[in-house]
Structure formats: structure tokens, C-alpha cells
PDB file of N, CA, C and O in Angstrom:
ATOM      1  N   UNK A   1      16.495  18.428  -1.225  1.00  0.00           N
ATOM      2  CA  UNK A   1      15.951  17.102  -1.472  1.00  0.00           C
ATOM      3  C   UNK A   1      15.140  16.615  -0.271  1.00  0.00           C
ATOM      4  O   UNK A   1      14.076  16.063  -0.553  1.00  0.00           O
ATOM      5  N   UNK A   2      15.426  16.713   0.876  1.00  0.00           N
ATOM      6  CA  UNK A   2      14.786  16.483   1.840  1.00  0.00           C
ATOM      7  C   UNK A   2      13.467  17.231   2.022  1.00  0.00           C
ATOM      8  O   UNK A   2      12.509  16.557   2.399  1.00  0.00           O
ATOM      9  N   UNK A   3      13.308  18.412   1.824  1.00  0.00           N
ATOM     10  CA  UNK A   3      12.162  18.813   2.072  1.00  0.00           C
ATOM     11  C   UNK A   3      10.929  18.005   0.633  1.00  0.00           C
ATOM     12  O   UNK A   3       9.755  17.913   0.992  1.00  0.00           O
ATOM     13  N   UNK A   4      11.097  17.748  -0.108  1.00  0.00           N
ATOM     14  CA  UNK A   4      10.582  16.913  -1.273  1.00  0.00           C
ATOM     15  C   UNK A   4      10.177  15.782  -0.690  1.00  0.00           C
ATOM     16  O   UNK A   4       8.989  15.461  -0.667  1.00  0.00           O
ATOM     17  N   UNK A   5      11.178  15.032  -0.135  1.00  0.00           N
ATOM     18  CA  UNK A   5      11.204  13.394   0.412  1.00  0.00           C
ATOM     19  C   UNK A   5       9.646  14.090   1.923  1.00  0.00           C
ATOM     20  O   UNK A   5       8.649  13.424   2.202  1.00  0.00           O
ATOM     21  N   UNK A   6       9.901  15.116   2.380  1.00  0.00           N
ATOM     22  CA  UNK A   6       9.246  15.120   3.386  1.00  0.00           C
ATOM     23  C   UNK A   6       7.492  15.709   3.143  1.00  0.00           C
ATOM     24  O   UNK A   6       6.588  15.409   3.922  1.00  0.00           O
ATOM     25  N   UNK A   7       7.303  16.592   1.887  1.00  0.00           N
ATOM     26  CA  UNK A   7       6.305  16.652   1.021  1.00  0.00           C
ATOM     27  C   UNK A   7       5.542  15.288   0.536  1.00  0.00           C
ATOM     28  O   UNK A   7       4.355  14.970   0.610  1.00  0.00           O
ATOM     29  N   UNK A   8       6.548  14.686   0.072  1.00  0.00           N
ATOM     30  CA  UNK A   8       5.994  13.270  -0.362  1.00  0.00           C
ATOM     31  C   UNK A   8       5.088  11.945   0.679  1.00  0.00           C
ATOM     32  O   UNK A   8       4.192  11.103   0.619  1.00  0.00           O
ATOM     33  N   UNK A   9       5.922  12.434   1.418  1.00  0.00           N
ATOM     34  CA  UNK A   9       5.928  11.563   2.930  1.00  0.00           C
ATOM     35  C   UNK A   9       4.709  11.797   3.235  1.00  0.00           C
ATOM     36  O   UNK A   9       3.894  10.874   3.233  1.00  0.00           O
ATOM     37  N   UNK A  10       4.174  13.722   3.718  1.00  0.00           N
ATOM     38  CA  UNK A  10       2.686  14.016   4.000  1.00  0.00           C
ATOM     39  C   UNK A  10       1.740  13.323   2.672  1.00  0.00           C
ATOM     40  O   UNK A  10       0.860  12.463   2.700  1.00  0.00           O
ATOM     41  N   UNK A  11       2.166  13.875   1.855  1.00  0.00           N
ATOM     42  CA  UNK A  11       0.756  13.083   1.027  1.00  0.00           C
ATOM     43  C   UNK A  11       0.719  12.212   0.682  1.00  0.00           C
ATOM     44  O   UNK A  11      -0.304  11.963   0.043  1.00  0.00           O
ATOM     45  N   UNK A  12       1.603  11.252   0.798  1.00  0.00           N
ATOM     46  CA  UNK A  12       1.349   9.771   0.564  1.00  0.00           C
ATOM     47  C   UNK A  12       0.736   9.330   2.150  1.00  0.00           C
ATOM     48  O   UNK A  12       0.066   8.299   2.113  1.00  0.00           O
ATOM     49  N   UNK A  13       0.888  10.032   3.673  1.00  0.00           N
ATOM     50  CA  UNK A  13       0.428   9.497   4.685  1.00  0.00           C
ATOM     51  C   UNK A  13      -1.491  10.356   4.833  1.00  0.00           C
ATOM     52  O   UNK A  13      -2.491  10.164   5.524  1.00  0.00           O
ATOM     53  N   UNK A  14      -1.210  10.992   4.079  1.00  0.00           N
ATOM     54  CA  UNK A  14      -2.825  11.607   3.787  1.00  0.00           C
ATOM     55  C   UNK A  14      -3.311  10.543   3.116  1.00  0.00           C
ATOM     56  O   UNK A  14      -3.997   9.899   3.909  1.00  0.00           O
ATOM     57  N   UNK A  15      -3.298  10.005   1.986  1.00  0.00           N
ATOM     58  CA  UNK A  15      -3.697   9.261   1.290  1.00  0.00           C
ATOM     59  C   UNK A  15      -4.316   8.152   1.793  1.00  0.00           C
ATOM     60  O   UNK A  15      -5.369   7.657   1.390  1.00  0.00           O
ATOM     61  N   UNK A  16      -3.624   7.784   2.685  1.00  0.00           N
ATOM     62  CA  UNK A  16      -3.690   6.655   3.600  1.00  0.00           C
ATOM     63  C   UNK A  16      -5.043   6.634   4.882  1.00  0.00           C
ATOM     64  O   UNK A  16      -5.391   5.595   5.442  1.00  0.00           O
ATOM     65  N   UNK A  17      -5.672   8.032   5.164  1.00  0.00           N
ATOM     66  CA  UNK A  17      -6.593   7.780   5.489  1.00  0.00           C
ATOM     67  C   UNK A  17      -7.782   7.795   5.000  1.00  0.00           C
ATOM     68  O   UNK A  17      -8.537   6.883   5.336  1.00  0.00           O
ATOM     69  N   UNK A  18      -8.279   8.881   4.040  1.00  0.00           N
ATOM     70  CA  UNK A  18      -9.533   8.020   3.409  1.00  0.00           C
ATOM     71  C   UNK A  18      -9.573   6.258   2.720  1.00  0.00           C
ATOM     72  O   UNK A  18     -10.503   5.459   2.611  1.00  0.00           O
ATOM     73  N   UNK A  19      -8.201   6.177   2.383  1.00  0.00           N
ATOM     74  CA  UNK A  19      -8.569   4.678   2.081  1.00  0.00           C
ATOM     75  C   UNK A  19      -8.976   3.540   3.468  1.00  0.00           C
ATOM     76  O   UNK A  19      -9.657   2.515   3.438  1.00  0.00           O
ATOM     77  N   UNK A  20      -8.425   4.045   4.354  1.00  0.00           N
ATOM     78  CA  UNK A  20      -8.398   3.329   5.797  1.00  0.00           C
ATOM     79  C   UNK A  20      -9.663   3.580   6.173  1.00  0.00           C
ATOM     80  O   UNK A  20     -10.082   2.837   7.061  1.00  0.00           O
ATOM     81  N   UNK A  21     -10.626   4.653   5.643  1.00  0.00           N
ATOM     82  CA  UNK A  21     -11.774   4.752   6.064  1.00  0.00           C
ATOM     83  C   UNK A  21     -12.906   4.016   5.530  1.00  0.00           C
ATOM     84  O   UNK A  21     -13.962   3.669   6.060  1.00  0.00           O
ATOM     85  N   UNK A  22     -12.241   3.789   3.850  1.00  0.00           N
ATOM     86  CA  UNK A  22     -13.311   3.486   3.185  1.00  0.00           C
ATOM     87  C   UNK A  22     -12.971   1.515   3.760  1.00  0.00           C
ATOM     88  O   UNK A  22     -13.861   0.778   4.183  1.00  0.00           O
ATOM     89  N   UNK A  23     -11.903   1.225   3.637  1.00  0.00           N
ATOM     90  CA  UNK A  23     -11.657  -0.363   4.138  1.00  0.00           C
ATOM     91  C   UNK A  23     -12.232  -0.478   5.029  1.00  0.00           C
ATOM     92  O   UNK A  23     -12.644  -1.634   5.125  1.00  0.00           O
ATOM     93  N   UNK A  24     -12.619   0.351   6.086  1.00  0.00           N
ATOM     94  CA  UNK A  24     -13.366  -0.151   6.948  1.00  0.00           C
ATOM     95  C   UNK A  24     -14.924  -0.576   7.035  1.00  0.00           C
ATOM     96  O   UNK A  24     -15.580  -1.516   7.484  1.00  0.00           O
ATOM     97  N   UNK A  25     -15.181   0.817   6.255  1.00  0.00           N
ATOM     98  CA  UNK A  25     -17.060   1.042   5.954  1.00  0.00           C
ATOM     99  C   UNK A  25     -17.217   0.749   4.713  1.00  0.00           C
ATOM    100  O   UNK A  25     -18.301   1.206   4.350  1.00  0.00           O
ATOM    101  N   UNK A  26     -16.687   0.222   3.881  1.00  0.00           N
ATOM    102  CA  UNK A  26     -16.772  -0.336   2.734  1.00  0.00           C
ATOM    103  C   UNK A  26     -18.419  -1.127   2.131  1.00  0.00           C
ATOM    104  O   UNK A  26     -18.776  -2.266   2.433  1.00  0.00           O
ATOM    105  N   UNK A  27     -18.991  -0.415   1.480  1.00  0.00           N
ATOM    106  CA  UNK A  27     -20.101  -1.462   0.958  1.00  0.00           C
ATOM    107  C   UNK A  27     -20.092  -2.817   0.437  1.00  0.00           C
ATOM    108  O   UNK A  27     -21.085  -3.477   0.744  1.00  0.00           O
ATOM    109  N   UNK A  28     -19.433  -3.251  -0.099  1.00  0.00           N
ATOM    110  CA  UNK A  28     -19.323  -4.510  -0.254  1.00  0.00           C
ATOM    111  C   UNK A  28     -17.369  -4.728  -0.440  1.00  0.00           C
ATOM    112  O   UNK A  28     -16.346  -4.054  -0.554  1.00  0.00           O
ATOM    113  N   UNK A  29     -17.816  -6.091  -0.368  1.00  0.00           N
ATOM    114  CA  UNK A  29     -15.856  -6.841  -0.363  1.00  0.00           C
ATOM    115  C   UNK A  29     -15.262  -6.511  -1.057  1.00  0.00           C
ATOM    116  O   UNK A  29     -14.053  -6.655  -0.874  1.00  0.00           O
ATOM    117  N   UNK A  30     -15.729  -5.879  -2.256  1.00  0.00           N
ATOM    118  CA  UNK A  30     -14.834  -5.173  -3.200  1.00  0.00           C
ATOM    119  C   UNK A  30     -13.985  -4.228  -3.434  1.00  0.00           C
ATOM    120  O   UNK A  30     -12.865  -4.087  -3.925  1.00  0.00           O
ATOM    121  N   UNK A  31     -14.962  -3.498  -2.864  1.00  0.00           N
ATOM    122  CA  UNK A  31     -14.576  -1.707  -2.555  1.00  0.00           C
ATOM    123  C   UNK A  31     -13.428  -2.004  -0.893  1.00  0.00           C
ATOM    124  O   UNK A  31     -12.394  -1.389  -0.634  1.00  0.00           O
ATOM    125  N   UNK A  32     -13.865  -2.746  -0.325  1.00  0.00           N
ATOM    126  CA  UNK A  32     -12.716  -3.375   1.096  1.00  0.00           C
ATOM    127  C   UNK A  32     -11.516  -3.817   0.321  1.00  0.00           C
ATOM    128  O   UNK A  32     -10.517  -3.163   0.618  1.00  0.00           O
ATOM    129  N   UNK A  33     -11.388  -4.435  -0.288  1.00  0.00           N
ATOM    130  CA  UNK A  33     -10.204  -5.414  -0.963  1.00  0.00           C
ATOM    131  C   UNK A  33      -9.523  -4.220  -1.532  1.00  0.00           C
ATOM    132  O   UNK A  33      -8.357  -3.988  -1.212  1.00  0.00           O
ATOM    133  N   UNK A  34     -10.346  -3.240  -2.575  1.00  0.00           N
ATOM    134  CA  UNK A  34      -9.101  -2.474  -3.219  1.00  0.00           C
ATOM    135  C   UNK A  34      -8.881  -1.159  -2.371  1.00  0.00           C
ATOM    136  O   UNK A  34      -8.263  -0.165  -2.753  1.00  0.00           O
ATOM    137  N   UNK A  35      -9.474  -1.327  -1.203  1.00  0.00           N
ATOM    138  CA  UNK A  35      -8.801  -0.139  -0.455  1.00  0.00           C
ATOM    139  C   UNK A  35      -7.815  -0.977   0.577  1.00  0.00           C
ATOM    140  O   UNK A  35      -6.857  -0.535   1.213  1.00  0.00           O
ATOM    141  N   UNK A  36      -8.269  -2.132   0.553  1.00  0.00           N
ATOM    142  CA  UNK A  36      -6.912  -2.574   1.766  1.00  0.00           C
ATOM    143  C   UNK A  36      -6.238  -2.610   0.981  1.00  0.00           C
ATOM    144  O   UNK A  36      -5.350  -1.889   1.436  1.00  0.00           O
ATOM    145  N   UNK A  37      -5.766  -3.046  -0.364  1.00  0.00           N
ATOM    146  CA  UNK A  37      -4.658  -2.968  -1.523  1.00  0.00           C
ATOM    147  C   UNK A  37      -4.200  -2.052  -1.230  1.00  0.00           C
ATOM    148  O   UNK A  37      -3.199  -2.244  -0.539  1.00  0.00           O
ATOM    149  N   UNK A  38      -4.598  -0.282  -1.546  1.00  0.00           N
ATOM    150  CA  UNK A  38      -4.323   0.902  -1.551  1.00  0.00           C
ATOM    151  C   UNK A  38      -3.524   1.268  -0.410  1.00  0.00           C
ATOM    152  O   UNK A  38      -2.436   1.835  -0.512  1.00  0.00           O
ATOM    153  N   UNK A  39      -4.183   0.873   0.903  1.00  0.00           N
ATOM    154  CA  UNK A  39      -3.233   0.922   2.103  1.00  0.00           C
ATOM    155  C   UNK A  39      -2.124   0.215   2.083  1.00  0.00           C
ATOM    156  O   UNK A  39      -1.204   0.838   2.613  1.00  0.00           O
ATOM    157  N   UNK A  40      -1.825  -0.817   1.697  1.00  0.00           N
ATOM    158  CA  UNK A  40      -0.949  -1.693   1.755  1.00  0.00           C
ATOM    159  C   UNK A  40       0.119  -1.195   1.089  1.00  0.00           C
ATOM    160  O   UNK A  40       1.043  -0.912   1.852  1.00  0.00           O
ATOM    161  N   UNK A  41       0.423  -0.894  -0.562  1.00  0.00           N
ATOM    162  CA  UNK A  41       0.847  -0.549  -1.043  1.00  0.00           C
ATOM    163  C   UNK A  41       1.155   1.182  -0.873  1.00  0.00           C
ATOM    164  O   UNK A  41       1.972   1.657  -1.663  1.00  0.00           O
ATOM    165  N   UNK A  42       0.505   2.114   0.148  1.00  0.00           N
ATOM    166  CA  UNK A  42       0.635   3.610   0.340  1.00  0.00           C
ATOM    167  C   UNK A  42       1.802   3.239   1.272  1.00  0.00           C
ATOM    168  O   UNK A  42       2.813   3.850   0.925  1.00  0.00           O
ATOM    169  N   UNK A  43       2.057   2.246   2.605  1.00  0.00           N
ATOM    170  CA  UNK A  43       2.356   2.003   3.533  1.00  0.00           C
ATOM    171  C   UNK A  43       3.619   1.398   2.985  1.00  0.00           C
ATOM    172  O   UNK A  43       4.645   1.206   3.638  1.00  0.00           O
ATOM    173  N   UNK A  44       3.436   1.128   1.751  1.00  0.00           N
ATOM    174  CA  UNK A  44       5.135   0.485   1.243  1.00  0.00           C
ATOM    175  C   UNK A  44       5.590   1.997   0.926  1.00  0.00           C
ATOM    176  O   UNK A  44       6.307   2.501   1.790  1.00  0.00           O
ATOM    177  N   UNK A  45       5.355   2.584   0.096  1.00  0.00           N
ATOM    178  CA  UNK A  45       5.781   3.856  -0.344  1.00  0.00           C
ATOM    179  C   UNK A  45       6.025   4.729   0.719  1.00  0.00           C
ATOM    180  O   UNK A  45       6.869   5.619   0.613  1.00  0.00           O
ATOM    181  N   UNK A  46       5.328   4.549   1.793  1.00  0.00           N
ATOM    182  CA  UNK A  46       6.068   5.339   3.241  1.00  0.00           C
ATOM    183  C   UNK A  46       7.308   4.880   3.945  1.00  0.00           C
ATOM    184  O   UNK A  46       8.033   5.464   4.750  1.00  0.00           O
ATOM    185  N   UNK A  47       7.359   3.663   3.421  1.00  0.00           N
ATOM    186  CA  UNK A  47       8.315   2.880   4.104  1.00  0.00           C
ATOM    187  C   UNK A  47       9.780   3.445   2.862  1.00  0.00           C
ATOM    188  O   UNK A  47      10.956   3.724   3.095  1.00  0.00           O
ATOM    189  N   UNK A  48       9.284   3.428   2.058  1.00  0.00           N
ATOM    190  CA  UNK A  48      10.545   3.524   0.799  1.00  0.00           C
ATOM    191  C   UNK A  48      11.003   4.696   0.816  1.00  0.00           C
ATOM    192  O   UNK A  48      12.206   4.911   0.675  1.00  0.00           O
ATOM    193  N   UNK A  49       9.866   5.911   1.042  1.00  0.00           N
ATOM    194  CA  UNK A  49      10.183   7.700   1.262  1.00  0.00           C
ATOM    195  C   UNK A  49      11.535   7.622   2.647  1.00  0.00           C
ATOM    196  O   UNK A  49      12.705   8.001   2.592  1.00  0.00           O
ATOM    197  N   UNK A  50      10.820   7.021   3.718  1.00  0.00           N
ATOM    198  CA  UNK A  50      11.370   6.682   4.595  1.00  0.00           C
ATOM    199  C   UNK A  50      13.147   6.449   4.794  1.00  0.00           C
ATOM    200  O   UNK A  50      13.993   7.104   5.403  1.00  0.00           O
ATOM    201  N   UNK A  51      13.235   4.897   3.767  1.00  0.00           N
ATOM    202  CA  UNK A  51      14.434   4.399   3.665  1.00  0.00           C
ATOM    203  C   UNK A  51      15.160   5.612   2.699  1.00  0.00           C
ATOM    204  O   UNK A  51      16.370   5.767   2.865  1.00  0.00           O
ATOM    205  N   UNK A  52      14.657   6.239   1.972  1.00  0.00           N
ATOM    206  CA  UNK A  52      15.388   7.155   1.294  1.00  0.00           C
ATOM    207  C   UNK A  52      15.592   8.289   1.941  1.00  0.00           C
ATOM    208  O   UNK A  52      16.574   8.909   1.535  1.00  0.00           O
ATOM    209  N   UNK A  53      14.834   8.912   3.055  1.00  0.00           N
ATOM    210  CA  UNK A  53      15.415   9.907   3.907  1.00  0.00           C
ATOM    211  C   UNK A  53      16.121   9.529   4.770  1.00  0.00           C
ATOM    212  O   UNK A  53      16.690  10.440   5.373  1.00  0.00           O
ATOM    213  N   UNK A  54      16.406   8.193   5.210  1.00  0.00           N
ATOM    214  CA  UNK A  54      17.755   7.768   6.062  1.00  0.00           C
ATOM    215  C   UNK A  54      18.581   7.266   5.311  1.00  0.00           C
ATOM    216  O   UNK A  54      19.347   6.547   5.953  1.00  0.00           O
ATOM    217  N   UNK A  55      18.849   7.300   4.026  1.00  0.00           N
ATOM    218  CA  UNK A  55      19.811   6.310   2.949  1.00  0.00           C
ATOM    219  C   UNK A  55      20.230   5.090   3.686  1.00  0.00           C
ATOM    220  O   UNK A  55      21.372   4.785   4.029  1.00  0.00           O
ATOM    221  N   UNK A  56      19.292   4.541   3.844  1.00  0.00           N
ATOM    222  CA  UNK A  56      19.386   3.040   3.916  1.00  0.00           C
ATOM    223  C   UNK A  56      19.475   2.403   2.693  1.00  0.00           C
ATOM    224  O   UNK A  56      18.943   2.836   1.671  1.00  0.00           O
ATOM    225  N   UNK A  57      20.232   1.231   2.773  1.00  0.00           N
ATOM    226  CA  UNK A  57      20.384   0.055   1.584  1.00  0.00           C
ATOM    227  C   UNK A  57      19.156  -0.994   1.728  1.00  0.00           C
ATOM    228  O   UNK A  57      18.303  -1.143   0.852  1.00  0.00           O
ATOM    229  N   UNK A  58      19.190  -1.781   3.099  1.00  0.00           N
ATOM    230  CA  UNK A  58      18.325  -2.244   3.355  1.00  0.00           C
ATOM    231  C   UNK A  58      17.167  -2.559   2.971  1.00  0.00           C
ATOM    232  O   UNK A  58      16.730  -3.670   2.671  1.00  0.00           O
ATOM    233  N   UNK A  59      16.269  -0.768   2.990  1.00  0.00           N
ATOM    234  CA  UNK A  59      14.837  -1.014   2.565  1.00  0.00           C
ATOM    235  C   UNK A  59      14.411  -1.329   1.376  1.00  0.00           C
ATOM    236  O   UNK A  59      13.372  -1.976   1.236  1.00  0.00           O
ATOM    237  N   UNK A  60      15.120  -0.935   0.387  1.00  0.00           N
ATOM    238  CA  UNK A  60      14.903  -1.462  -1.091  1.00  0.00           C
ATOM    239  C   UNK A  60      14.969  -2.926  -1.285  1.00  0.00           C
ATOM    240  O   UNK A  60      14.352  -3.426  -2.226  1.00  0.00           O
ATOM    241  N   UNK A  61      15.620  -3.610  -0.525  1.00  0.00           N
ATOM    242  CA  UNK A  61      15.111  -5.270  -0.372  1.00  0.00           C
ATOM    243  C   UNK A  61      14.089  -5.438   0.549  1.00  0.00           C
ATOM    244  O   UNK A  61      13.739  -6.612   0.421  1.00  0.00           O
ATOM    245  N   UNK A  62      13.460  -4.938   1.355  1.00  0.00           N
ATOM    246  CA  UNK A  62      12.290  -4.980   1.943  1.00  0.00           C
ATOM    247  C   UNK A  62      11.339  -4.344   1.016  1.00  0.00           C
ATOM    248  O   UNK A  62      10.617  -5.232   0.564  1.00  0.00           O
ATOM    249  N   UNK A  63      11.085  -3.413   0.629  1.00  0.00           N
ATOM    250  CA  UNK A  63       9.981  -3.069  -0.439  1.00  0.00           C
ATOM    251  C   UNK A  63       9.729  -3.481  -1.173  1.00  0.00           C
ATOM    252  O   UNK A  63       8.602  -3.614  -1.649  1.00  0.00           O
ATOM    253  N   UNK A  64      11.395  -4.075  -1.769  1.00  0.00           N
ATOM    254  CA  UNK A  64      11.013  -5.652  -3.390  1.00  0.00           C
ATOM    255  C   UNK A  64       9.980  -6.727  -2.839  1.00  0.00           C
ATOM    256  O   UNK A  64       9.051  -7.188  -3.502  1.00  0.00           O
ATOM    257  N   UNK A  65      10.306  -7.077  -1.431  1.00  0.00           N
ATOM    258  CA  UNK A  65       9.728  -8.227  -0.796  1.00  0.00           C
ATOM    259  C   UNK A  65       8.335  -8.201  -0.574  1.00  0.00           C
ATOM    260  O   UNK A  65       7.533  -9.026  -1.012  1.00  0.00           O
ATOM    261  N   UNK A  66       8.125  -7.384   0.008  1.00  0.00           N
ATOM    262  CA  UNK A  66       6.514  -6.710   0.433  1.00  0.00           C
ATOM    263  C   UNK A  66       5.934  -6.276  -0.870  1.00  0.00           C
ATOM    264  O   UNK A  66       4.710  -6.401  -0.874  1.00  0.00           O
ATOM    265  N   UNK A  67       6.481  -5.761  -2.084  1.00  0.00           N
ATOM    266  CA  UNK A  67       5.672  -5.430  -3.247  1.00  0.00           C
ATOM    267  C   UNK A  67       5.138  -6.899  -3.490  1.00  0.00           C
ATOM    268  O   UNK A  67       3.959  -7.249  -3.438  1.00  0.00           O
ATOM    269  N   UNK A  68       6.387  -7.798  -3.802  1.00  0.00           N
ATOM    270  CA  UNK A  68       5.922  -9.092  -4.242  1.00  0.00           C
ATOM    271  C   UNK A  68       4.641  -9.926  -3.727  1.00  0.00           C
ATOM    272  O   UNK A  68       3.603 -10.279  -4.287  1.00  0.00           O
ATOM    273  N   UNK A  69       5.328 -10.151  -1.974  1.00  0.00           N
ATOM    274  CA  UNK A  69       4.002 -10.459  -1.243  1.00  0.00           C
ATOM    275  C   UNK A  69       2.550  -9.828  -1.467  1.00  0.00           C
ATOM    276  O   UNK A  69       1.537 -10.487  -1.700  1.00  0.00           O
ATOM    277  N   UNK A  70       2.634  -8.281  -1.343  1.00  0.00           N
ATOM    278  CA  UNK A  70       1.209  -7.665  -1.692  1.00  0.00           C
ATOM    279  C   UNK A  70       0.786  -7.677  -2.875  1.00  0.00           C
ATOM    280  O   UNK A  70      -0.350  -7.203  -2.915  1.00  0.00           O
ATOM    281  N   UNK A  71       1.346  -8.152  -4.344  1.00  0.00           N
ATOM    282  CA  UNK A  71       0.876  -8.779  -5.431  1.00  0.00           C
ATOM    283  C   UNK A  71       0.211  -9.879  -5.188  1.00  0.00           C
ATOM    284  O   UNK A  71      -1.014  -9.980  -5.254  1.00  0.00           O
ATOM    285  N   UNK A  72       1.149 -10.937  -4.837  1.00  0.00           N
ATOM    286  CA  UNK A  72       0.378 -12.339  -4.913  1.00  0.00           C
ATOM    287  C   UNK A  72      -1.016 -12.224  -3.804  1.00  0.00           C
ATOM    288  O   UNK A  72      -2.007 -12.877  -4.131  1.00  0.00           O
ATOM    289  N   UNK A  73      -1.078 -11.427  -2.552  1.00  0.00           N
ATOM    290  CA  UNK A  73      -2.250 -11.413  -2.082  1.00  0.00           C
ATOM    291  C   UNK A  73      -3.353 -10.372  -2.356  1.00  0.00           C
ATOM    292  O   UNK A  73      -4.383 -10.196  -1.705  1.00  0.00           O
ATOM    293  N   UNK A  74      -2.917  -9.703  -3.478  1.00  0.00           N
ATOM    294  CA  UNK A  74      -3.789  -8.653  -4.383  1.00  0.00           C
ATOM    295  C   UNK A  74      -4.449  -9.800  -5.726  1.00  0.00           C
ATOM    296  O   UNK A  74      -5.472  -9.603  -6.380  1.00  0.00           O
ATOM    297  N   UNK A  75      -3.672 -10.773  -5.823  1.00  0.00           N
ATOM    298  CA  UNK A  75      -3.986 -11.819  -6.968  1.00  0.00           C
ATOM    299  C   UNK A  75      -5.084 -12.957  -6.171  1.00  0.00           C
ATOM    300  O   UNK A  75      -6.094 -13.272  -6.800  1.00  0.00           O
ATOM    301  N   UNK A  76      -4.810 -13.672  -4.512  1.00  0.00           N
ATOM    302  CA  UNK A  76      -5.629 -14.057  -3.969  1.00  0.00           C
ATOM    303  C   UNK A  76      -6.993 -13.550  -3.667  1.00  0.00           C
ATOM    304  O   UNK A  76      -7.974 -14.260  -3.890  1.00  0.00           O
ATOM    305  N   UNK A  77      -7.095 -12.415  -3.194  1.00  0.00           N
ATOM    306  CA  UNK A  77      -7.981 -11.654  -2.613  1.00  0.00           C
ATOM    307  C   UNK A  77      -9.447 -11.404  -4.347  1.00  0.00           C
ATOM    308  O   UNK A  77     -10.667 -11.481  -4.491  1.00  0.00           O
ATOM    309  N   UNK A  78      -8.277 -11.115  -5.188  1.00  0.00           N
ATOM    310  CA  UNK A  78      -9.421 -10.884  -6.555  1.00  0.00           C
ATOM    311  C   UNK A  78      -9.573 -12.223  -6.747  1.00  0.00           C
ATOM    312  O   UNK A  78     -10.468 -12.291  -7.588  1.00  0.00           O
ATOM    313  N   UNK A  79      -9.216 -13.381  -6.456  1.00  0.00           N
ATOM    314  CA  UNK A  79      -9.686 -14.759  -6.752  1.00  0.00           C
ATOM    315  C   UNK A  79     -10.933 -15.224  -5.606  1.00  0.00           C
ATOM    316  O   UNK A  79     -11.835 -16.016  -5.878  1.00  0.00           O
ATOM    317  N   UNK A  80     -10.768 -14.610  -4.419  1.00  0.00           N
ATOM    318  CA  UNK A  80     -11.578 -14.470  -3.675  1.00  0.00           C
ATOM    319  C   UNK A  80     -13.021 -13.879  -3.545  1.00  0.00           C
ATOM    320  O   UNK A  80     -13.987 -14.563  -3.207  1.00  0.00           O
ATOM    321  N   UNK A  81     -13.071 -12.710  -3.807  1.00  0.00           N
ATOM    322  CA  UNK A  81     -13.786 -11.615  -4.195  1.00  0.00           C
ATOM    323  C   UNK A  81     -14.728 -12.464  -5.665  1.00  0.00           C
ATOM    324  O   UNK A  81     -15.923 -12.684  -5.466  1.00  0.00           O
ATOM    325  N   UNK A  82     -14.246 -12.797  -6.759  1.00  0.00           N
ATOM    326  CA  UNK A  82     -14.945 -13.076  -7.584  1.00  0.00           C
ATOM    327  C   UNK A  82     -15.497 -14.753  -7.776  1.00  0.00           C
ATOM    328  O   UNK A  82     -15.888 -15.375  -8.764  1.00  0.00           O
ATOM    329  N   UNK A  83     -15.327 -15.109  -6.409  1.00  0.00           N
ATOM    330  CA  UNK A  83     -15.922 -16.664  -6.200  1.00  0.00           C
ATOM    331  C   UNK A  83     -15.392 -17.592  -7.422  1.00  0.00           C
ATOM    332  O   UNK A  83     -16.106 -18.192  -8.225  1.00  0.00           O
ATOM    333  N   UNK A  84     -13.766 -17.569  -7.369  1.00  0.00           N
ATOM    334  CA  UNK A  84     -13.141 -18.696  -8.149  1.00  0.00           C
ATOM    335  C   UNK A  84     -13.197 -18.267 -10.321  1.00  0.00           C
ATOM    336  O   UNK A  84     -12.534 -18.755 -11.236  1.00  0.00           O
ATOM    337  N   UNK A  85     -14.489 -17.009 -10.325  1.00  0.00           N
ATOM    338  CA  UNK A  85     -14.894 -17.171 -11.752  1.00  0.00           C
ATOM    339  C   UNK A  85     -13.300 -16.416 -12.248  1.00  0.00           C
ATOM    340  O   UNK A  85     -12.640 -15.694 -11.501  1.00  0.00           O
ATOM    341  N   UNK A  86     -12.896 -16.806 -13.730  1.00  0.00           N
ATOM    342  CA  UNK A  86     -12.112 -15.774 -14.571  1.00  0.00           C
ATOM    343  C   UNK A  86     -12.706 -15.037 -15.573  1.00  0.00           C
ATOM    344  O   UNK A  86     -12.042 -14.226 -16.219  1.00  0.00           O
TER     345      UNK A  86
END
């Protein structure tokens, strides 16, 4: 099981840099917004691979928390991005 958890771990921390690349050089706010999303949310899933290769209890209430938070500012950011329109 561990070597799985540690498979997972590399490619979810691969993942994490072309999006970090494109958030940066991003053509417009759009393509920025859903790659900082992408990071945000890769960086929870490292954190959760994480808590599950140390069997922590803990992190699973931190990942509920941070999913939540990075929703509602995945919900700001597209309210942002599209200048208030629905």
C-alpha cells in the first residue's frame, strides 16, 4: 500500500508543475484562475496522500476545511473573472 500512496504522491506533485507554470504565464485571468484552482486543489490531495501515509486522523478535517474554503474562492474568483455577469 505504501508504495501506491507513494506513486500517487509523484504524480499528483508532477501535476503540480505545469499548472504552476501555466498560473504564472497565463494569457489571460482565466486560464490564471483555473490553474491556481488546479494547484490549490493538487496541493490538497498531497496533503491527504500525505495524511494517509502517516495515518493521521487529523488531516481529513483539514482537507474537509480547505476543500470548502477553495470552493467558495473557486466561486469568488469565477464571479470575478466574469465581471459580476451570470
Amino acid at each position: 500500500m505504501s508504495i501506491v500512496l507513494d506513486i500517487a504522491l509523484v504524480v499528483v506533485a508532477l501535476t503540480l508543475l505545469p499548472a504552476s507554470y501555466r498560473m504564472f504565464t497565463g494569457p489571460n485571468d482565466s486560464d490564471r484562475a483555473v490553474s491556481a484552482d488546479l494547484v490549490f486543489f493538487g496541493f490538497i490531495g498531497v496533503v491527504a496522500l500525505l495524511g494517509l501515509r502517516m495515518d493521521t486522523d487529523i488531516v481529513l478535517d483539514v482537507v474537509l476545511v480547505a476543500t470548502v474554503v477553495g470552493f467558495l474562492a473557486t466561486l469568488s474568483i469565477a464571479r470575478l473573472v466574469t465581471r459580476g455577469y451570470r
